[in-house]
C-alpha positions as CSV (number, residue, x, y, z in Angstrom):
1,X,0.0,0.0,0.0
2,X,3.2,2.5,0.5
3,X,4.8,1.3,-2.4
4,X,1.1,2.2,-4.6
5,X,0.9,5.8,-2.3
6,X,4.2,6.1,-3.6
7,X,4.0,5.5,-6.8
8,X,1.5,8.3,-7.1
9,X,2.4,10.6,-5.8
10,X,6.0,10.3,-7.3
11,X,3.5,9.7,-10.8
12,X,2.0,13.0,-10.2
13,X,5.0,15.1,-10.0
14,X,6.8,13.3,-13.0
15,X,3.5,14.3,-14.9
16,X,3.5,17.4,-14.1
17,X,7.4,17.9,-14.5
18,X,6.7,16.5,-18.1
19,X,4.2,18.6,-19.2
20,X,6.1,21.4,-18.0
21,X,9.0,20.6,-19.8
22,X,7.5,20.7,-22.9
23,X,8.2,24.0,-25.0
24,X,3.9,24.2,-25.8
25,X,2.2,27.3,-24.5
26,X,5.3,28.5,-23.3
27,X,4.1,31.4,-20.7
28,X,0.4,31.0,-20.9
29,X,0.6,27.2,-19.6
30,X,-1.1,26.9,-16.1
31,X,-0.4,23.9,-13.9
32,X,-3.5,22.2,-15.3
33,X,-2.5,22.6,-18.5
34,X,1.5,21.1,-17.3
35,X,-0.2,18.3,-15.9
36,X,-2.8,17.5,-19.0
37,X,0.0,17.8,-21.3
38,X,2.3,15.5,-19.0
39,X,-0.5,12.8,-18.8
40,X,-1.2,12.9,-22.7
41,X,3.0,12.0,-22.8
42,X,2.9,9.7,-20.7
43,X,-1.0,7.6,-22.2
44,X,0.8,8.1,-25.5
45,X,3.8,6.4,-24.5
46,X,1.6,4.0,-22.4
47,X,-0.1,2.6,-26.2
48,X,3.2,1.1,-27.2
49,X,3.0,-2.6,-27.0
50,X,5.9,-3.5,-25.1
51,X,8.2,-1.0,-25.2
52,X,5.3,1.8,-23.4
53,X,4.8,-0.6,-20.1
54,X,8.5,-1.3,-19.4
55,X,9.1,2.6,-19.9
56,X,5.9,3.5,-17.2
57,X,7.0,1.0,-14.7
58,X,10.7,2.3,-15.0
59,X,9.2,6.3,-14.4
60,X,6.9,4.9,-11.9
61,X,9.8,3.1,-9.9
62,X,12.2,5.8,-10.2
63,X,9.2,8.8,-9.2
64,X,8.3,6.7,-6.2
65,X,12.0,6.9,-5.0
66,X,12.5,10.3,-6.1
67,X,9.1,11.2,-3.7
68,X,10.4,8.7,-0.9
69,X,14.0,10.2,-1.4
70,X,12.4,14.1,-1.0
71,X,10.2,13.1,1.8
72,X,7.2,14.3,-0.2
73,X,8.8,17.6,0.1
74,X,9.3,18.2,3.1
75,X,11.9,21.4,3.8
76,X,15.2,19.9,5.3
77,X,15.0,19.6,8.9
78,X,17.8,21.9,10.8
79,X,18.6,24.0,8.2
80,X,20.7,21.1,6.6
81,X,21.1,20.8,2.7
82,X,18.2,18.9,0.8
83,X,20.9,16.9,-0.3
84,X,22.9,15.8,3.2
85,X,25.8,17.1,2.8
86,X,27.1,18.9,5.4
87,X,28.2,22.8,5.1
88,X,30.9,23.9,2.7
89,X,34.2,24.4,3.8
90,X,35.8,28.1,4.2
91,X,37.8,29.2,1.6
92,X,41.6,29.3,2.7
């Protein structure tokens, strides 16, 4: 059930990442309109035989783990860098 929750949510933002990335209705595109176009991708995609489903489970997999890896957003806790690396060093 996590894994599905997951999946969906990490689903979501790929969509929407997608259909933002796409140079259509550059400045007049609203987020419904990023994640219409994104979903359009992605059902287009999905109607290749063999080659579409390999390619959804691979974005699905990789989304969950980018939502899981994120924390569904959540800011860093401490001030600490998204990515867990600890403060830069001072220039000598």
């Amino acid at each position: 059930l996590i894994l599905l929750v997951l999946m969906a949510v990490g689903m979501t933002a790929f969509i929407a990442w997608l259909g933002d990335r796409v140079p259509l209705f550059r400045g007049r595109k609203s987020q419904f309109g990023a994640m219409a176009l994104g979903a359009l991708i992605v059902f287009l995609v999905m109607l290749v035989p063999v080659v579409g489903a390999i390619l959804l489970a691979a974005a699905a997999f990789v989304s969950a783990g980018a939502a899981l890896l994120s924390r569904f957003g959540a800011p860093p806790k401490n001030g600490a860098p998204a990515n867990g690396a600890g403060a830069p060093a001072s220039p000598a």
